[in-house]
C-alpha positions in Angstrom: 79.7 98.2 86.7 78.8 94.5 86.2 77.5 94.3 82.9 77.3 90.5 82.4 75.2 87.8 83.5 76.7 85.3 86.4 75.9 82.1 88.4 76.6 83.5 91.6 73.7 83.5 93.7 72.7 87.0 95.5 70.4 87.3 98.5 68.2 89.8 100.5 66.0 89.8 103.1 63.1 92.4 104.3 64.5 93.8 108.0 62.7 90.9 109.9 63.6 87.9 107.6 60.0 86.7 106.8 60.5 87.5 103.1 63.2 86.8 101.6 64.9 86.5 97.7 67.7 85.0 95.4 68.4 85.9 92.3 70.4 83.6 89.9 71.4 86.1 87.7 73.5 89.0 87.7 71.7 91.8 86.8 72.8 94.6 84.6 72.6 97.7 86.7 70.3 98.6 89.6 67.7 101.0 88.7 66.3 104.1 90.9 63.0 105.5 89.7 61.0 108.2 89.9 57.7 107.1 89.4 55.1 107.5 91.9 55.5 104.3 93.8 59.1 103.7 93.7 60.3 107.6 94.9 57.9 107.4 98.1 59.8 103.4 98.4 63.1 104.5 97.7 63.5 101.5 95.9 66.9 100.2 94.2 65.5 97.8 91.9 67.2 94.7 90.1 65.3 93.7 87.0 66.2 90.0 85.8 64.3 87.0 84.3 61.2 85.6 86.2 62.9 81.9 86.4 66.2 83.5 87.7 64.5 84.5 91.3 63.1 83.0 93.8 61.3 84.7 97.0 60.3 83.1 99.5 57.7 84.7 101.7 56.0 83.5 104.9 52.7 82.3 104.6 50.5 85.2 103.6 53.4 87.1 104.6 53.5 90.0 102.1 50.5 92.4 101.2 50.8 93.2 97.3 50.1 96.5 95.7 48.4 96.7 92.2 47.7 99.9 90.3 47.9 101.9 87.2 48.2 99.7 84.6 47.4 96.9 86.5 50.8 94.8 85.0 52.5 94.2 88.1 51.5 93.9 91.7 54.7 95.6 94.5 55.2 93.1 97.7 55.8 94.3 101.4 56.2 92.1 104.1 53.4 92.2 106.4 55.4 92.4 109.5 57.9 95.2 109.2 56.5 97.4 106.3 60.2 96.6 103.8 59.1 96.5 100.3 60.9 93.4 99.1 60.1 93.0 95.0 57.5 93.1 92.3 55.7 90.5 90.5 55.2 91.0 86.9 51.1 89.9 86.1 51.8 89.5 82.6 54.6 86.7 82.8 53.5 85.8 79.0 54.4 89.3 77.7 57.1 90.2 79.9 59.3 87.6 81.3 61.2 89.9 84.1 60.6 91.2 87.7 62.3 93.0 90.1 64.1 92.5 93.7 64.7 95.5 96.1 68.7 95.5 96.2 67.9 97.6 99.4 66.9 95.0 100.8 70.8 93.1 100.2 74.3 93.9 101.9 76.0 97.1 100.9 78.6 95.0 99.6 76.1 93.4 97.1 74.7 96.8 95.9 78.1 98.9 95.2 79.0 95.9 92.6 76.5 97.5 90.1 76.0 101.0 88.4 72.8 102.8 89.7 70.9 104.1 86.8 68.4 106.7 87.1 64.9 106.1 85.8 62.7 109.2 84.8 59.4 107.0 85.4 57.2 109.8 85.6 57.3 111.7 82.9 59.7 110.8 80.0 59.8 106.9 80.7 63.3 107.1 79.7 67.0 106.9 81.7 68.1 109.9 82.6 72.1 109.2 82.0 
């Protein structure tokens, strides 16, 4: 629903707090993919600029996930198994990421329109 950016600050956590995230800006929508990865996470992901977030893990405390395409690597936390964002590996070319809005209060994710992603075959949104 929130289409435009903001300066409120949203936050998330994985279940046992070792890694967590803020994101400075608002993002447009929350997007639910079908890929792969992202249908066996059951990801809600928020895509916003690299130098609008911030995570914070523990030391060494996520294991990251690189494949395909090798462009961007998927963090877990090491201790409870929540998938908490991924880390674009071509900053230069692409200046987003994306945080896990599963991983925020209910509150936070019914703010934003979920969009459905057809990531496995047509690479387009399906609404």
């Amino acid at each position: 629903m929130n289409d435009s950016e903001s300066s409120d600050v949203i936050g998330g956590s994985c279940h046992c707090g070792a890694v967590r995230f803020e994101i400075s800006q608002s993002p447009k929508w929350l997007v639910d993919c079908n890929c792969s990865i992202c249908r066996r996470l059951g990801a809600l992901w928020a895509h916003v600029d690299i130098e609008n977030a911030t995570v914070t893990p523990a030391d060494g405390g996520t294991i990251s996930y690189v494949h395909g395409d090798e462009t961007l690597a998927v963090h877990t936390c090491k201790t409870c198994g929540c998938t908490t964002h991924w880390e674009n590996l071509k900053p230069d070319e692409y200046s987003h990421m994306a945080v896990n809005f599963r991983m925020c209060a209910s509150d936070d994710i019914s703010k934003y329109r979920i969009r459905k992603f057809d990531g496995a075959d047509t690479w387009k949104f399906l609404d």
